[in-house]
Every structure is written in C-alpha cells, then in structure tokens.
BAPA-842205 format. One line per field, with one value per residue (C-alpha): residue number from 1; chain; x, y, z. Coordinates in steps of 0.1 Angstrom, whole numbers, plus 5000, padded with zeros to 4 digits. Layout:
// BAPA-842205
resi: c(NUM / ...)
chain: c(A / ...)
X: c(X / ...)
Y: c(Y / ...)
Z: c(Z / ...)
// end
This chain:
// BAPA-842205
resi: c(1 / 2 / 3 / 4 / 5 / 6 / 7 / 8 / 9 / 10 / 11 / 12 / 13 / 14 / 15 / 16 / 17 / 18 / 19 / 20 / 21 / 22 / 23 / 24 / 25 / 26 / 27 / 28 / 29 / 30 / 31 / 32 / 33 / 34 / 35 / 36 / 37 / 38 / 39 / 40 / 41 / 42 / 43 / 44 / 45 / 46 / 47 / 48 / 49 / 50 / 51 / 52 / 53 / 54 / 55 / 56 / 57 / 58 / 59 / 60 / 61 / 62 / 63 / 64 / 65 / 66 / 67 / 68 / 69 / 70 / 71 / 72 / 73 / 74 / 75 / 76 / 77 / 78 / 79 / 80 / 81 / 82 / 83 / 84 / 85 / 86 / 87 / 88 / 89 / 90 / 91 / 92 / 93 / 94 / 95 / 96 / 97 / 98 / 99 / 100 / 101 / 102 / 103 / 104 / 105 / 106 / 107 / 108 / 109 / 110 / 111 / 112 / 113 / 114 / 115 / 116 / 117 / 118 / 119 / 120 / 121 / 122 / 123 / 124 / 125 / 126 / 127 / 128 / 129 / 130 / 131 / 132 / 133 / 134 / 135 / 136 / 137 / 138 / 139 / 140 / 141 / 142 / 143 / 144 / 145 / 146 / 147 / 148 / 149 / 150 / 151 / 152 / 153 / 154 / 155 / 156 / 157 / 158 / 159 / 160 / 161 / 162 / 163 / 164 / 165 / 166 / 167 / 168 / 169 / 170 / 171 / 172 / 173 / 174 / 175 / 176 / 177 / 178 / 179 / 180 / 181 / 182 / 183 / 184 / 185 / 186 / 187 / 188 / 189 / 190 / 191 / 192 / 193 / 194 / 195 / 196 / 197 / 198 / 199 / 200 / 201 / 202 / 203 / 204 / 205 / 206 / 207 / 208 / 209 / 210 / 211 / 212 / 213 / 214 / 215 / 216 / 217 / 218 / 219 / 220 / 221 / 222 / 223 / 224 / 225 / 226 / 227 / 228 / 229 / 230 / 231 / 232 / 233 / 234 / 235 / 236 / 237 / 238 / 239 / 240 / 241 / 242 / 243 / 244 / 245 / 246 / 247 / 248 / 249 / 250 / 251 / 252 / 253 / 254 / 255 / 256 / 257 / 258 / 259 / 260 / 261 / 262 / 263 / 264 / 265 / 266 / 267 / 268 / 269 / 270 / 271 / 272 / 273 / 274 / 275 / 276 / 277 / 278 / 279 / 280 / 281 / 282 / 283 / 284 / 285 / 286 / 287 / 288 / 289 / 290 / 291 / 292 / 293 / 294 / 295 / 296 / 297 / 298 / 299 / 300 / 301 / 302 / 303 / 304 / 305 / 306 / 307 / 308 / 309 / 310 / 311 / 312 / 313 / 314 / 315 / 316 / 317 / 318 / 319 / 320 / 321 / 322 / 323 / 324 / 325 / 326 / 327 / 328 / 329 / 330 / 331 / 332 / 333 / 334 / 335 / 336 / 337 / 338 / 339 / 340 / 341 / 342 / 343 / 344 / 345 / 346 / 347 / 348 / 349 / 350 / 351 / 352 / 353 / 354 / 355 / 356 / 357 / 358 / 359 / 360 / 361 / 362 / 363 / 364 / 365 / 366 / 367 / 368 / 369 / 370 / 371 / 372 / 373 / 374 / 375 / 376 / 377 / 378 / 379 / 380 / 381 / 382 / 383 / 384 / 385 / 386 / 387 / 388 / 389 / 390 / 391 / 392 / 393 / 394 / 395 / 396 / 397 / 398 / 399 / 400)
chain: c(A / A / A / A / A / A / A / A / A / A / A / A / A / A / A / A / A / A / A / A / A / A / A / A / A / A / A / A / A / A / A / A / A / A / A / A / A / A / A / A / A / A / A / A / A / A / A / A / A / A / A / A / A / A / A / A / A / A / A / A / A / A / A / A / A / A / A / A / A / A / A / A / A / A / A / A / A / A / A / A / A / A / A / A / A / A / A / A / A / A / A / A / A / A / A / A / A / A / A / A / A / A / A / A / A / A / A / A / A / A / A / A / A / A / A / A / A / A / A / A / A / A / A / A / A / A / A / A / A / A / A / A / A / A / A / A / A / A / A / A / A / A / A / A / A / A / A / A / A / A / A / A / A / A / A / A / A / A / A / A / A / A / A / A / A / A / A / A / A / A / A / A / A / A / A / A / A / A / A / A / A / A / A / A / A / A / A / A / A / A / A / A / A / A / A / A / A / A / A / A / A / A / A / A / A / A / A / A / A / A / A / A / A / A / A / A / A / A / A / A / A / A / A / A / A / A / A / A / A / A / A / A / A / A / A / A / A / A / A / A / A / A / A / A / A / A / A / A / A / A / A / A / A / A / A / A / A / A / A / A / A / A / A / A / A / A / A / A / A / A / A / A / A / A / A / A / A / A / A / A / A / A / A / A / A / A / A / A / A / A / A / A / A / A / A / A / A / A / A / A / A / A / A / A / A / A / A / A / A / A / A / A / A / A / A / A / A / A / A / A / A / A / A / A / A / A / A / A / A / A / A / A / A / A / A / A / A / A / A / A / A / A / A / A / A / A / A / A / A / A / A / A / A / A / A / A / A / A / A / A / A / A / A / A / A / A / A / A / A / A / A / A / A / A / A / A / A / A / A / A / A / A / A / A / A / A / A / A / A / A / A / A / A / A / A / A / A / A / A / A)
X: c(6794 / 6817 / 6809 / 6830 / 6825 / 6843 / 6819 / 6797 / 6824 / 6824 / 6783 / 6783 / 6811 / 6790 / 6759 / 6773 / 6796 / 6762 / 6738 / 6748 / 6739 / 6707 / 6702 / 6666 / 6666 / 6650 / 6685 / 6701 / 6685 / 6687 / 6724 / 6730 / 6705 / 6732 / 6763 / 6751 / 6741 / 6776 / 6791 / 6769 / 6774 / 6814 / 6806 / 6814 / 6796 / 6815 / 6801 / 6795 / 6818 / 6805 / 6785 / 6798 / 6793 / 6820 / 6829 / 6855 / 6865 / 6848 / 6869 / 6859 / 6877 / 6877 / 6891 / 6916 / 6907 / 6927 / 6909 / 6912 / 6894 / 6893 / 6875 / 6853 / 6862 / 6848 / 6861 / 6860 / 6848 / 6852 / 6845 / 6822 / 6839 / 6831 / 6857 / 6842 / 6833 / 6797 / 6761 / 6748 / 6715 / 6701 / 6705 / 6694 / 6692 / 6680 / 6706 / 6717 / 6699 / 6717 / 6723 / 6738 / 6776 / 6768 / 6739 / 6738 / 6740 / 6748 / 6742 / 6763 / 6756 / 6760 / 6748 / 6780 / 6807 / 6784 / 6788 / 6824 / 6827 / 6807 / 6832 / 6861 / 6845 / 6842 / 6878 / 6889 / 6864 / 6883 / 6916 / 6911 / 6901 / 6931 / 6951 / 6935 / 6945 / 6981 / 6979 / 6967 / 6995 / 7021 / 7014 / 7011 / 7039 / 7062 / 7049 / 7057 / 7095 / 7097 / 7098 / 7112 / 7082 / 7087 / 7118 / 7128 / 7120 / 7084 / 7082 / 7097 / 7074 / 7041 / 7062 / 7059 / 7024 / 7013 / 7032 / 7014 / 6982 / 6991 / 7002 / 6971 / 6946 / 6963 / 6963 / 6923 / 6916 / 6931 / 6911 / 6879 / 6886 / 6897 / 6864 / 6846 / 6858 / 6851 / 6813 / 6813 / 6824 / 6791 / 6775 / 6791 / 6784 / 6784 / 6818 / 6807 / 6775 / 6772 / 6750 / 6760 / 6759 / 6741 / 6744 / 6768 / 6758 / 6721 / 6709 / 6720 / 6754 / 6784 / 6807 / 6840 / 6849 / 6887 / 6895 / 6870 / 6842 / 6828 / 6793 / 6786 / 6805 / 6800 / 6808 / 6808 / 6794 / 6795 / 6817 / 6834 / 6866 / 6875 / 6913 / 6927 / 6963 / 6978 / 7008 / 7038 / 7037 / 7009 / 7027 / 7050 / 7034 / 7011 / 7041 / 7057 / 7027 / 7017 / 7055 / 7049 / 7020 / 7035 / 7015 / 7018 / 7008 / 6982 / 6970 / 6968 / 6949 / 6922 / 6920 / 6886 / 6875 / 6846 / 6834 / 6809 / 6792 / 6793 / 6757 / 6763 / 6769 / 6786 / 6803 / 6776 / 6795 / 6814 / 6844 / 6883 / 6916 / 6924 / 6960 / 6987 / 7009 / 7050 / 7061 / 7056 / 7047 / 7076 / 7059 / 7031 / 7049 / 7018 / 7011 / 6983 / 6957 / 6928 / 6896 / 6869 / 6836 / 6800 / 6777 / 6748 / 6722 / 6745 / 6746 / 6779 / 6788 / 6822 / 6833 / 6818 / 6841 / 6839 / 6854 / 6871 / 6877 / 6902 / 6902 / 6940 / 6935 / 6920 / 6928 / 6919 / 6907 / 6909 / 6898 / 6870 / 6851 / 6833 / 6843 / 6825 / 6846 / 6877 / 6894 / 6923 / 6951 / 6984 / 7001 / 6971 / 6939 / 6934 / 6905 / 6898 / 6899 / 6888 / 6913 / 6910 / 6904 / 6875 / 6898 / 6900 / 6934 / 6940 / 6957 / 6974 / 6962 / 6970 / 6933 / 6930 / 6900 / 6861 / 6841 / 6805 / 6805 / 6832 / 6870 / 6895 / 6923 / 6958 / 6979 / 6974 / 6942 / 6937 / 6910 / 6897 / 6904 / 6870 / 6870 / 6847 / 6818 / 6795 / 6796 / 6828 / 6824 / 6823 / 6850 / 6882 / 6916 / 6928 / 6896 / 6871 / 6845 / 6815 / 6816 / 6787 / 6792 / 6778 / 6779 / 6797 / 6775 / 6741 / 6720 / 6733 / 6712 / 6700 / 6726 / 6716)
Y: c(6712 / 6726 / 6763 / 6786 / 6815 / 6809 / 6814 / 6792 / 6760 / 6764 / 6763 / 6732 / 6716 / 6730 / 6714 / 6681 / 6679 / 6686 / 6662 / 6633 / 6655 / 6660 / 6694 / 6707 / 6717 / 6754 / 6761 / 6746 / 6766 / 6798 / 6794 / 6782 / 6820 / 6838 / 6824 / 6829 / 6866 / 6871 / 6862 / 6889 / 6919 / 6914 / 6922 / 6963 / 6979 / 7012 / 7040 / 7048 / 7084 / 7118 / 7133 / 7166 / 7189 / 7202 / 7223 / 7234 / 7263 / 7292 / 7306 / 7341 / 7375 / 7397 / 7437 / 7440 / 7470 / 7497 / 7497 / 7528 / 7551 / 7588 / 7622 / 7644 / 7681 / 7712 / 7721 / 7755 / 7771 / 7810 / 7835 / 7863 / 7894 / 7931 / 7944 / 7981 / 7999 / 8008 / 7996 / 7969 / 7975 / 7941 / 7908 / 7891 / 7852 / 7825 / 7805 / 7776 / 7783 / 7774 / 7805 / 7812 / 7829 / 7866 / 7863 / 7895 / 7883 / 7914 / 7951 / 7977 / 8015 / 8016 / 8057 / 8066 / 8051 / 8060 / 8097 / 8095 / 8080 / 8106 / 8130 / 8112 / 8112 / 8147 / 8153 / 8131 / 8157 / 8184 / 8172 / 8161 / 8198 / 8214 / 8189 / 8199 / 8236 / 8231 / 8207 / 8239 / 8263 / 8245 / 8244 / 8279 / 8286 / 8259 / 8283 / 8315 / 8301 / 8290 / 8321 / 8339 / 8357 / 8343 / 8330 / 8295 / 8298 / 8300 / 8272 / 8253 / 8264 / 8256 / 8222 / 8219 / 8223 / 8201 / 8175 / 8181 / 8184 / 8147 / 8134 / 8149 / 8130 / 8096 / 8104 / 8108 / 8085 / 8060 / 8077 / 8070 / 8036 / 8031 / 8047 / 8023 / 7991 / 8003 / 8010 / 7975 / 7961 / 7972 / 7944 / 7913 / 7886 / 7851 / 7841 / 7808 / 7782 / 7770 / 7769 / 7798 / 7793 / 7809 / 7849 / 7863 / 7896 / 7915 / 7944 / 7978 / 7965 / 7981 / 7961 / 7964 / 7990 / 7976 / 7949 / 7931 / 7916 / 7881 / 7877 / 7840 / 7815 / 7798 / 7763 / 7745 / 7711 / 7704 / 7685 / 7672 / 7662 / 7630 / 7624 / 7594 / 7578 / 7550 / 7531 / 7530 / 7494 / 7503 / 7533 / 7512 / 7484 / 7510 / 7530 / 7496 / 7489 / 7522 / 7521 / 7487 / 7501 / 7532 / 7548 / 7588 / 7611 / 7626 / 7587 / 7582 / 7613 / 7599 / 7565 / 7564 / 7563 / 7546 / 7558 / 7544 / 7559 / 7540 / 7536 / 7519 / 7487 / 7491 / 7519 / 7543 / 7574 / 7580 / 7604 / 7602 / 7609 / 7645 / 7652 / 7632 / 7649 / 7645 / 7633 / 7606 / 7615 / 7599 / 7597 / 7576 / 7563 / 7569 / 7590 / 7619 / 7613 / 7629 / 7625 / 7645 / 7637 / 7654 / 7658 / 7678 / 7663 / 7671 / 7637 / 7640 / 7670 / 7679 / 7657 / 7629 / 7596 / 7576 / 7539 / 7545 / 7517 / 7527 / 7499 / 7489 / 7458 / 7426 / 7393 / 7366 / 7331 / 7337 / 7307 / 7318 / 7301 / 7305 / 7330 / 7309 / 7280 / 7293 / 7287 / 7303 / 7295 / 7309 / 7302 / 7317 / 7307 / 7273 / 7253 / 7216 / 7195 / 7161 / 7140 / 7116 / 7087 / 7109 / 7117 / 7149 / 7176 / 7205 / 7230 / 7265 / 7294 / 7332 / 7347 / 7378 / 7402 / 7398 / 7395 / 7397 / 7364 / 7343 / 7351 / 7351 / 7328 / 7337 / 7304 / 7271 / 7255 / 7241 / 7246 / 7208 / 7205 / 7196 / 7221 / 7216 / 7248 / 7226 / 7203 / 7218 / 7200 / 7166 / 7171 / 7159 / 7166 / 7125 / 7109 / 7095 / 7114 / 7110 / 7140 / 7153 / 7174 / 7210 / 7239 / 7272 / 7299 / 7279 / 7270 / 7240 / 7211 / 7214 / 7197 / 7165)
Z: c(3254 / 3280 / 3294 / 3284 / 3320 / 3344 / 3373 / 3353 / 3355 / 3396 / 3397 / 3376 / 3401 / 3434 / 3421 / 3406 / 3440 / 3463 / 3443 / 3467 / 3496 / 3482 / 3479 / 3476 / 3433 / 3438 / 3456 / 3429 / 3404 / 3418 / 3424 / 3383 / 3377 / 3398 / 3384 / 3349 / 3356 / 3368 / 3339 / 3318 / 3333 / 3323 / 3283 / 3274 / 3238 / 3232 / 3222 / 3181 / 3173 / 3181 / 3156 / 3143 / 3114 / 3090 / 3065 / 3036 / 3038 / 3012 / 2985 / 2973 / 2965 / 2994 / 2993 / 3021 / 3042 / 3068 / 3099 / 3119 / 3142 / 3145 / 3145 / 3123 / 3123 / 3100 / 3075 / 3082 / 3116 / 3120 / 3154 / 3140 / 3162 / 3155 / 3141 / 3142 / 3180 / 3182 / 3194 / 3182 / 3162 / 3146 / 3150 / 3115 / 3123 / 3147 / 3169 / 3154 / 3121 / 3088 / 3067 / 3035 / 3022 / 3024 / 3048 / 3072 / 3110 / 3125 / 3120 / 3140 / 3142 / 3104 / 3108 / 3120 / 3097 / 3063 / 3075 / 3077 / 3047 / 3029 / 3044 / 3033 / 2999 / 3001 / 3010 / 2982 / 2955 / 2970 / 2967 / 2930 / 2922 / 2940 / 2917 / 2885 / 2895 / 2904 / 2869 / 2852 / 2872 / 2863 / 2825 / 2825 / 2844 / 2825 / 2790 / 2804 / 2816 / 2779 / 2769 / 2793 / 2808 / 2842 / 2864 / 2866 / 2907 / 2901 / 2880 / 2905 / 2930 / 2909 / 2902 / 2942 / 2944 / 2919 / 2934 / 2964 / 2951 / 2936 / 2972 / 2988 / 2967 / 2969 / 3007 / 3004 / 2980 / 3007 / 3039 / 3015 / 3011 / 3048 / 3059 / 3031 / 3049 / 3083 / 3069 / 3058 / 3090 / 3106 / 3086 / 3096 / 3075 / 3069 / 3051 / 3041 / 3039 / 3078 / 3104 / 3133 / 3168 / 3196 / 3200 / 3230 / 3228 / 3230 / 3206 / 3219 / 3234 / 3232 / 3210 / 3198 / 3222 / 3234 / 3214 / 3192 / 3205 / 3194 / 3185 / 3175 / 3157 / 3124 / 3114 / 3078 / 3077 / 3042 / 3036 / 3069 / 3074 / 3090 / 3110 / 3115 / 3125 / 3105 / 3120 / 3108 / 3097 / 3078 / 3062 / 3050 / 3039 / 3020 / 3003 / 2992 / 2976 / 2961 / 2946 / 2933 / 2914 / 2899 / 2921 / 2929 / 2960 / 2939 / 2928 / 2971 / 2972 / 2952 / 2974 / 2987 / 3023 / 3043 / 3077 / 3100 / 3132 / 3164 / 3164 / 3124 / 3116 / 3079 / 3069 / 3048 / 3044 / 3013 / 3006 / 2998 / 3008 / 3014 / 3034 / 3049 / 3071 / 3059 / 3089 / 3117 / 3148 / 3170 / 3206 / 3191 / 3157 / 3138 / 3105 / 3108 / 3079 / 3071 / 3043 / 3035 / 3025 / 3017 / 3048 / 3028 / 3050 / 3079 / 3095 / 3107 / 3131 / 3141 / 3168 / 3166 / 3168 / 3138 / 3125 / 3091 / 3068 / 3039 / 3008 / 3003 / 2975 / 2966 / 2975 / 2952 / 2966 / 2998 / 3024 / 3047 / 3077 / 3105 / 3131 / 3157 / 3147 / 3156 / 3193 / 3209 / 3239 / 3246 / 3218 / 3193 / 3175 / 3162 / 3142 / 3149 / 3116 / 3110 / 3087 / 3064 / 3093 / 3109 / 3139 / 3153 / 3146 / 3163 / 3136 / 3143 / 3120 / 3113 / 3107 / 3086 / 3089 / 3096 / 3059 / 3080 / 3100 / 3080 / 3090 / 3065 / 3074 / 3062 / 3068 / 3084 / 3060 / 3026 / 3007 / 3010 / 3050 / 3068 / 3095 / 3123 / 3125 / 3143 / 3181 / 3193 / 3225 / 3214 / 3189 / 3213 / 3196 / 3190 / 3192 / 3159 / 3151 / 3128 / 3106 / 3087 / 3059 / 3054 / 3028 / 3049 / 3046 / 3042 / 3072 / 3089 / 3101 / 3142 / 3164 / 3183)
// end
C-alpha cells in the first residue's frame, strides 16, 4: 500500500535512497517517527455549536397602564388668624395634634365682646318697645283722624315715628347680631378634621391688634389629593378612546387611579380621578390632572412625590419575555432568535411596558419564535447554535 502524506512519501525515498550507504537503523527509525508526526498535527475537529437556552414568548392579558409622576397636596389647608383684637387667653391643643371639626384651639378675651353683646341686646329690647309705642300712637291717632277729632298733620307725624321706631330696631337687631359674631370670633375653631400645626403666638399676647394675626395652621389629610401631567399624546390617544367607548367626562371621573411612594415597589394606594384642567398648558404641552384618594391612616402627607399609574385598557394575548433578554444599539432594542436551522437572527422590536420582569413586546415576534433568554455571549448573530428549550417564567436550568 502506497502512503497517502506527503512527508511520509519523502521519508520512505530518504531511507530506501540511504540503505546502500548503510545508515545505522535507530536513525532511520527516528526519522520515519518524525515524518509521520508531521503529517498528524495537519487534521482540524471543529468545535460542536454553542449551547444556549430559549424560549417562546408568553401569551397573557395584560391591562395597559399611564405612567406618570407627580405630587400629593391637601385637600384643604386653612391659616387660623384672629379675626377679633384682644389677648390671647387659652390655647386648647397640642402642636401637631389631630383634632376634630369644631374643636376649640384658641380662646381670645371672650369677657369683652359677651359684654357688648349683652348691650347690644339691650339696645335691641329697647328699641322693640319704643316700636310697640309708636305702633300704639299711630292707631290711636289714625282713629281720632277718622273722625275728625284730630288733624291730618298729627297723624302724619305719629306715621313718622313709627316708621322710625321700625328703622331703629332693624338697626339694633343688626348691631346684636354684629356684636354676636365678633363674640364668636374669640373662639377660633377648627373648620374641618386635620391635624394643626405648631402655635406662633404665646397666651397673653396681643393679637389681632392691626390686621389679623395668624395663630397656627390646619391641614386635611383625609383624603389627599394627588397632581399629575399627562401629555398631550396621551390626551389624545385617551379622548379617542373614551369617544370610541361612549364614554363621558363624568365616566373619566370615575377612572381609578394607583399611586406608589418612592420607597414602594407596587402601587398600594387606591383612589380615582377627581379634576382635569380644560386646557393644555402650552409651554410644557401637557394636561394638569389630579385624583383623590383616602389617607385615613395618614400615610401620605402633602408633598410627597409620588409615581401614579392610571389603568387605560386591556390587551388581549399579548407576547411577553424576558427584560434581561433584550439588547439595544443605535438604531433600537433587538432580541436574538434562533431559526429553524439553529442559527442565530438578530430581530428589531418595539417593546411595550414592564409586567414585573417580562416586557411586553409590541411588534417584531411571533408567538412560536425561539428567543434567546439564556448565553447571550455565545449566541453570535450568523453562527449555529445548540438551543435548549425552556418554559419563560419557570426557573431555567444553570448555564455551563
């Protein structure tokens, strides 16, 4: 048999061309080990195809949501001032205590303003008796005239007097209930369930002396009100679809709203849609929106920044995978998907939003593609793989 290498045809001729020469046969041997060596190290094994996992895509029913961020503001928030000059007497609550509608905070120098409304009340007695008596002139007089007994002149005078006698009550019967309102001013009181602030004044000031004076300030917690901006894209994208639906302003009203603290990862706090301003605000193009929800354990204080997440519809069968899986250069994201000959395609998307770690993709997949959620690195755009197969959402198997 003939060799087939090369190398191994020139050893044969060295050695058959040297056996007259006689050349010592451990030379000879070595050389053939050498030449035959040579010829081995020329074979080349490729590798077997990258291991990688993959995945279909999930199908479930999502709820499309409006992401936004804003505020939380009270409802109500109020400057307790006295509204009445005098000292101030008692101070009826702690700082920063929650109190009651009606609760007395403040009392100032009630003494004074009961006495002068005792005096107006007095004033208004009197004037109600000098009416009865002019009432009681004129009827006499108005017989006499009739017949004849006294001049038409004096029934126009007693005519005068009860007149007034009329005028001069009303005018007390309106200092009494001036001098009422001022007595009730020296109680100031809480005009609503809040909590009040710290006190800026000390018992025995003088308040109210110029202008009024403010004591504290009271804010309502319960419920909250939460602002937002939405977009104009959103607005009308929203309004197309609210039209679509028969939908009315007083329907959108009713459109409930999730908010989230910073320090929260879901969105716990439940409430609805409250105001939407009638305009959009042209230096930022967005739409002022606001919701309201109950606080009662007073979690959320005015201020705070909050995420608000504001349920729009439902999408049906909507194709879902791993964010992780997803790549992106300058043209957008992409997925790598492994076709039908196990080699490796790079495919553009359009992703949708976050569903806890699976993002919802809005174009660019089929429910049966085999995306790749596992061995990025070894999967090469163009090049075989060897794909292994794995349920999206369930634990995969440990890379090798």
């Amino acid at each position: 048999m003939k060799p087939t290498c090369p190398t191994l045809r020139t050893a044969r001729a060295a050695i058959v061309g040297c056996t007259a020469r006689t050349v010592p046969r451990a030379l000879l041997a070595i050389f053939a080990l050498f030449a035959l060596t040579a010829c081995e190290q020329n074979s080349f094994v490729p590798p077997p195809p990258a291991k990688v996992d993959v995945g279909q895509p999930v199908q479930r029913t999502i709820t499309r949501y409006l992401i936004a961020t804003g505020n939380t503001a009270p409802v109500n928030t109020v400057d307790l001032v006295a509204r009445v000059q005098g000292f101030l007497q008692a101070i009826s609550y702690t700082d920063g205590a929650f109190v009651k509608q009606g609760t007395t905070l403040f009392t100032i120098e009630p003494d004074t303003y009961k006495l002068k409304l005792e005096q107006a009340q007095a004033a208004e007695a009197g004037a109600q008796a000098s009416l009865r008596q002019a009432e009681s002139d004129f009827k006499r007089q108005s017989d006499l005239v009739t017949r004849q007994v006294v001049s038409q002149a004096t029934l126009e005078q007693s005519t005068s007097a009860r007149d007034n006698a009329q005028a001069n009550l009303q005018q007390a019967q309106v200092n009494t209930r001036i001098a009422a309102v001022n007595y009730s001013y020296t109680n100031v009181i809480a005009p609503f369930d809040g909590v009040v602030s710290a006190r800026l004044v000390s018992i025995g000031e003088l308040v109210g002396a110029s202008s009024p004076t403010q004591l504290a300030t009271i804010v309502q917690l319960d419920p909250i009100y939460v602002n937002f901006n939405v977009n104009e894209q959103d607005v009308l994208r929203i309004r197309a679809a609210a039209a679509e639906k028969g939908l009315t302003s007083k329907d959108l009203k009713e459109t409930p709203i999730e908010v989230g603290l910073q320090t929260e990862s879901d969105y716990p706090h439940q409430g609805k849609l409250d105001y939407a301003a009638p305009t959009i605000n042209q230096s930022t193009g967005t739409l002022a929106v606001r919701g309201i929800l109950l606080n009662a354990d007073r979690i959320l204080l005015p201020g705070y920044f909050v995420r608000v997440r504001v349920p729009l519809d439902q999408q049906k069968d909507a194709l879902l995978i791993p964010d992780v899986a997803l790549g992106s250069d300058q043209t957008g994201r992409y997925v790598l998907v492994v076709n039908n000959e196990n080699i490796v395609e790079q495919r553009k998307v359009q992703t949708g939003p976050l569903e806890g770690e699976l993002r919802v993709i809005e174009s660019g997949l089929k429910p049966d593609d085999r995306v790749v959620i596992a061995g990025l690195l070894r999967a090469i755009p163009g090049q075989k793989v060897d794909p292994q197969l794995q349920k999206i959402g369930q634990p995969r198997a440990a890379e090798k």
